[in-house]
N, C-alpha and C positions, 0 to 999 in steps of 0.2 A: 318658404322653400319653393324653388323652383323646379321644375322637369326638365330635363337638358333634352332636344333631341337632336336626331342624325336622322337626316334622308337618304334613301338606297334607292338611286335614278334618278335623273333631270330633265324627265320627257316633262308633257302635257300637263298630265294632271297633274306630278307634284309641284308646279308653277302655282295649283289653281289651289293647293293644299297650304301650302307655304304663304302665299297671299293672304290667305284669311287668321292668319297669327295674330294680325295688327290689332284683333280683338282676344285674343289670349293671354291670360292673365294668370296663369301657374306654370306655364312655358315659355322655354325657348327655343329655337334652331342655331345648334355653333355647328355644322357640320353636315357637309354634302358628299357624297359617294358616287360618281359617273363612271363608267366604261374611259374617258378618257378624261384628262387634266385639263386640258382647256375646257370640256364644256361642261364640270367642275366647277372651273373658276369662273365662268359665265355666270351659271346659276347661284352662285355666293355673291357674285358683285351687286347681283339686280338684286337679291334680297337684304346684303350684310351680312352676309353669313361667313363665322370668323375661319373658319378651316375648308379645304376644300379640298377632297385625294381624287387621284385618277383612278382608283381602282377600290372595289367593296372590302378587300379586304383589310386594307389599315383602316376606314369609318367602323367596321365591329371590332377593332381592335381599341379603338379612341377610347381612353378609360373614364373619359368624360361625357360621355353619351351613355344613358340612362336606355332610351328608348328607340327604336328607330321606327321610321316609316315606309316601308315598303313599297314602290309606284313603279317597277317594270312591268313588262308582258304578264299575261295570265302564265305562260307555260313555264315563268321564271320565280313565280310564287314558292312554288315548298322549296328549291333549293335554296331561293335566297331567305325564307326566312330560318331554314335550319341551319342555314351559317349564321343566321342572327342568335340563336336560340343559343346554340353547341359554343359560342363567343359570348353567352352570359348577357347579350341586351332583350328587354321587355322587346313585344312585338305589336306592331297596329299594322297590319298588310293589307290592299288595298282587294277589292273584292273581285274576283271570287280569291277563296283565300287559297284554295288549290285548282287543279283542273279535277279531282276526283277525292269523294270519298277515304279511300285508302290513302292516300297522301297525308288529309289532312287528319285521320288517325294517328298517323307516326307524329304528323306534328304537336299534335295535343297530348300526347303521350307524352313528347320530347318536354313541351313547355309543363307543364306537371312533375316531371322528373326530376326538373333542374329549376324548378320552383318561379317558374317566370309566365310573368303578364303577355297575354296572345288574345287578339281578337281581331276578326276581321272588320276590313272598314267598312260596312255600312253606313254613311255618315247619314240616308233617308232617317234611318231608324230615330235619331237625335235633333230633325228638325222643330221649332215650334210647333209647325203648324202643321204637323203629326202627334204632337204631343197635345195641344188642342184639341185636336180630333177625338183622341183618347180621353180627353176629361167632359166631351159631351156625352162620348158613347157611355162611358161612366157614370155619369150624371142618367142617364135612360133616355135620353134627349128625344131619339130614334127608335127607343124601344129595341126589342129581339132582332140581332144581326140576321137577317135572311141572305141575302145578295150580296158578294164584293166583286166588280170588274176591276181593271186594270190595265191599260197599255203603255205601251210604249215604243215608239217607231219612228225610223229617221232614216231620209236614202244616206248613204254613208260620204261624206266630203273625199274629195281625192288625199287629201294628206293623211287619212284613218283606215282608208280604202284597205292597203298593204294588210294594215294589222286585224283587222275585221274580218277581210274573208280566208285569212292565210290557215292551213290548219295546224301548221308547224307551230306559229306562234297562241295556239288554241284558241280561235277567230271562231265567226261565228255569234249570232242574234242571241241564245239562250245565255250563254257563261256571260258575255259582255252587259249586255240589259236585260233581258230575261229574269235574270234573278234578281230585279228589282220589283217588279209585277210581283213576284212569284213570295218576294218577302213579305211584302205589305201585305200581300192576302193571306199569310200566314201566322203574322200581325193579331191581323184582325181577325180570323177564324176562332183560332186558339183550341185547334181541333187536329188531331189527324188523320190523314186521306184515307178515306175508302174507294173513291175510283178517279182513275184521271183517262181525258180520252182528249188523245193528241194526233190536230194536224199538222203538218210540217210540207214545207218547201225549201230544197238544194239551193246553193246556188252551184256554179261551173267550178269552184276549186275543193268542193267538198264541202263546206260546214254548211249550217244550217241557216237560212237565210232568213226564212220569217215562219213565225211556230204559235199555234191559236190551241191553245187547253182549255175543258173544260174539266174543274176539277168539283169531287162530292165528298164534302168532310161528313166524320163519323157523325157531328150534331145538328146534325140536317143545313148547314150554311153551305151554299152553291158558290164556288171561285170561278170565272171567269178573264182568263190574260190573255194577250197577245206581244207578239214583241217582234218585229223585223229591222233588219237594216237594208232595207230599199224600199222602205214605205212609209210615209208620213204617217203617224195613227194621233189619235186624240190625244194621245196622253196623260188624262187624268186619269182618279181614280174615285169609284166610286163606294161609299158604303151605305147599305141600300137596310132599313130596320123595319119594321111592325108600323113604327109612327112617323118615319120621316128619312132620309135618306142625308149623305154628307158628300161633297163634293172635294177633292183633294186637285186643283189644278197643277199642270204638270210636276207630277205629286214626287217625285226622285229627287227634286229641288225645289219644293213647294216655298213659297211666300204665301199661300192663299188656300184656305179653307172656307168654304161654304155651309152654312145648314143650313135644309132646306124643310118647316114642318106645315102642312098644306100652306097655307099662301104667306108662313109666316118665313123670313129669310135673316138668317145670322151671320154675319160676314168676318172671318179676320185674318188682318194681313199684317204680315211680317215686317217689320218696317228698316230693319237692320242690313246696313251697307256689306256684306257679305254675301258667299257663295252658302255658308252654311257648314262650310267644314271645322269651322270654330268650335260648333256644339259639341261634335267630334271629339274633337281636341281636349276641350275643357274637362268632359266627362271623363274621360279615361286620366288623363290630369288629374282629376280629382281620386281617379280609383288608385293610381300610384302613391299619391301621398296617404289614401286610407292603409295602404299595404296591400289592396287586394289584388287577386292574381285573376279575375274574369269581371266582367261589365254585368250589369244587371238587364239590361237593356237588348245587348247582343253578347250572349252566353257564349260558351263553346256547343252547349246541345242545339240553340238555335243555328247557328252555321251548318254544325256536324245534320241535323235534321235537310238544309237546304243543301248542299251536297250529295248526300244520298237521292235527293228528290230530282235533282241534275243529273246523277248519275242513270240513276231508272230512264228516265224521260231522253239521255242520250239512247239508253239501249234498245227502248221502244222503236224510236226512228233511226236505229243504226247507224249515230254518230258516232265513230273513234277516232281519238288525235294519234298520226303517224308516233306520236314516241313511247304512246300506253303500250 
């Protein structure tokens, strides 16, 4: 059996989601969903994709479309996946999965009510070489987690510029990458916070531009992130144990995990022609045809947890988007 899906937007990333199909093997895409008809049918030519509407609402109406893929704006998240949900298709939205807490309550509600699969994209979480990671730490490789850092930082290109600092479109360092640092250390903590102390820097149109936390979970493991969009930052990640410490390079789309136990070095790398949103794919793929209705990997309490931790950490430094 296959997965049929439909994608709802033909920006960016769903170019970079839909690409990496080539290695998906319980799926399909017959079906794309744009703002307008031509660039619709753009985006179906360059993939093959069989159907192509100018508007979301005949792609949730497609009675062939199983599942759909969510890739507009953050600020267009809970409306358009509660026309997915309320139109009876499974949901995979792309991350964050709302701009707030309360939103994605109704939406978890809604997909529980009406008995339908909801999960947001994380694809980090499904990389190899995350999963790797995880069977050294398992293994005691490293010993007792003590330390996780994390960044992630980029001056922002002029074609991203618009959507990143806009606050209309819920722009801004934290929701955008932010909650990639913030997941991984949440990951790997496996605790939750007792104190977070947060610095932050504006830019000129309101959202938050570059934001440095230090966080102290309840079992004594110390989080450390950063995330801006006007600054280059290291971008790996690191998890730091008793015996040895693990090196995650640009760890949101890693190929490359490092162990490191005094001068002893474990290396492994990815070697797979993709972005990595395959992993993605295939898992939730696979949760479809189990019948289940949430991922094991990334729950709804995992998101609903990183949401609330977004929401706090906007309030701390007095971020609100003009439409809360």
């Amino acid at each position: 059996m296959t997965i049929k899906w439909g994608i709802l937007g033909a920006g960016w990333i769903a170019d970079k989601f839909v690409a990496d199909f080539k290695l998906v093997e319980k799926g399909e895409v017959i079906a794309v969903g744009a703002r307008s008809k031509v660039r619709s049918e753009e985006f179906a030519k360059r993939f093959n994709i069989t159907k192509a509407y100018g508007n979301y609402r005949d792609l949730v109406s497609d009675p062939d479309v199983a599942i759909i893929y969510i890739a507009t704006t953050h600020n267009f998240h809970f409306e358009h996946a509660k026309l997915c949900l309320e139109n009876g298709k499974h949901v995979l939205c792309e991350k964050p999965a709302t701009v707030n807490a309360q939103e994605f309550e109704e939406l978890e509600k809604l997909a529980k009510t009406k008995n339908l699969y909801y999960m947001e994209a994380m694809w980090t979480a499904f990389l190899p070489a995350i999963n790797k990671t995880f069977e050294w730490i398992n293994e005691g490789k490293i010993g007792n987690i003590e330390v996780i850092q994390a960044s992630f930082g980029f001056p922002a290109a002029p074609e991203f510029s618009e959507r990143l600092f806009s606050p209309h479109l819920a722009g801004g360092a934290l929701l955008d990458i932010g909650i990639y640092p913030l997941t991984i250390i949440e990951m790997f903590a496996k605790s939750d916070i007792e104190r977070l102390d947060i610095n932050s820097k504006f830019a000129s149109t309101g959202v938050d531009e570059t934001l440095t936390i230090q966080i102290k979970y309840k079992n004594g493991v110390q989080g450390q992130m950063a995330c801006s969009i006007k600054n280059r930052l290291k971008n790996n990640a690191f998890i730091c144990g008793s015996k040895g410490f693990i090196e995650i390079s640009d760890f949101w789309m890693s190929k490359k995990a490092t162990l490191t136990i005094g001068d002893s070095v474990e290396v492994f790398n990815d070697k797979t022609d993709t972005m990595g949103y395959n992993c993605e794919t295939e898992a939730v793929n696979s949760d479809l045809l189990a019948r289940k209705k949430e991922n094991s990997i990334m729950p709804l309490s995992r998101t609903k947890k990183m949401m609330m931790l977004m929401d706090e950490i906007r309030n701390k430094i007095g971020l609100k988007y003009p439409f809360e």
